[in-house]
C-alpha positions as CSV (number, residue, x, y, z in Angstrom):
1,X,10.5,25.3,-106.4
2,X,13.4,24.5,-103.7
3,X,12.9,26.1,-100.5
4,X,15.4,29.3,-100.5
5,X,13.8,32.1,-101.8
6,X,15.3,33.8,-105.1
7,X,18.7,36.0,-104.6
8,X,16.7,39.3,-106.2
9,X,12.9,39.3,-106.6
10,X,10.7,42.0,-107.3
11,X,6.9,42.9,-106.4
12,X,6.9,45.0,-109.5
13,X,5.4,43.1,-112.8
14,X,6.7,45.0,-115.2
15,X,10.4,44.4,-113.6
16,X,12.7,41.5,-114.7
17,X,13.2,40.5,-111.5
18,X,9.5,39.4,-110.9
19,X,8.6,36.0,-110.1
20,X,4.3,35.4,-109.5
21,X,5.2,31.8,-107.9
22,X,7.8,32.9,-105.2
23,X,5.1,35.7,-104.2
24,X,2.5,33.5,-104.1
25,X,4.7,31.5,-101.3
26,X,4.6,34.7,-99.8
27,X,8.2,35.6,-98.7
28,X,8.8,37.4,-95.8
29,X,11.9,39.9,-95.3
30,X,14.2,40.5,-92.2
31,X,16.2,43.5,-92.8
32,X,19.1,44.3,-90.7
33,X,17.3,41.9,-87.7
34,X,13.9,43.6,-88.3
35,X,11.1,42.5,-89.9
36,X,9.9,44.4,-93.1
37,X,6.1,44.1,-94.8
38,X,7.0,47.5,-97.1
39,X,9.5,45.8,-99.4
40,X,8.8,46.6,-103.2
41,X,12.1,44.3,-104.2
42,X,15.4,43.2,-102.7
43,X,19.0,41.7,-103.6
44,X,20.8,39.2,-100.9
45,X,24.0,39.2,-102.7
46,X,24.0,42.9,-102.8
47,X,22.7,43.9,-99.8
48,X,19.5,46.1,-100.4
49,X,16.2,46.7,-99.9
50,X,13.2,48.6,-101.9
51,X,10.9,50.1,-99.3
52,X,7.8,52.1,-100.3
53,X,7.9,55.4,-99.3
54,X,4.9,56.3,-97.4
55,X,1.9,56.4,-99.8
56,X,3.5,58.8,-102.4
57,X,3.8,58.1,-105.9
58,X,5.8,59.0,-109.0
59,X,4.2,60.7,-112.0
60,X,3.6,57.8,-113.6
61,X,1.6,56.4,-110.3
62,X,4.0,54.3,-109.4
63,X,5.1,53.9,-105.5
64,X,8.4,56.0,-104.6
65,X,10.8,53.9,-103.2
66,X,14.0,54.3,-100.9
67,X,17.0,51.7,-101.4
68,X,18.5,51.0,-98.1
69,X,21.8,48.8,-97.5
70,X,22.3,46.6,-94.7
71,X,21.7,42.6,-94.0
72,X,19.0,41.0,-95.7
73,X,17.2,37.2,-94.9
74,X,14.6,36.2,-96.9
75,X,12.3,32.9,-95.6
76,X,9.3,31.3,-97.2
77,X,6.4,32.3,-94.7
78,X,4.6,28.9,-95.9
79,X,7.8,27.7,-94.7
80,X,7.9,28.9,-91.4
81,X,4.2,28.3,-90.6
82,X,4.5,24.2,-91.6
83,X,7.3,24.5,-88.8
84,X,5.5,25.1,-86.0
């Protein structure tokens, strides 16, 4: 696996977008200059982020997200701790 995270990846299993190896890296995710740990899934070429909403859930007990638009850098944290 190279060392640039994937250009959409998702937490969600059931999504196509899932991928159990870059998650098990553990990638971490600056949005807009901030560092985010509530990202359920994210797309660098289109500019978004998935962000659980609080602890509610859907009907079908899934987490409610919010899609919000802006910058988004994704890094390796396994990465960025052999660095230092």
């Amino acid at each position: 696996m190279s060392d640039t995270p994937p250009d959409r990846l998702s937490a969600n299993p059931d999504s196509p977008y899932y991928n159990a190896e870059a998650l098990e890296r553990g990638v971490g995710i600056r949005f807009k200059g901030v560092e985010k740990t509530n990202v359920d899934e994210y797309c660098v070429s289109e500019g978004w982020v998935r962000v659980t909403a609080g602890k509610t859930v859907d009907r079908k007990g899934n987490a409610m997200t919010i899609k919000l638009q802006g910058e988004v850098v994704p890094y390796f944290r396994d990465a960025e701790a052999a660095s230092e």
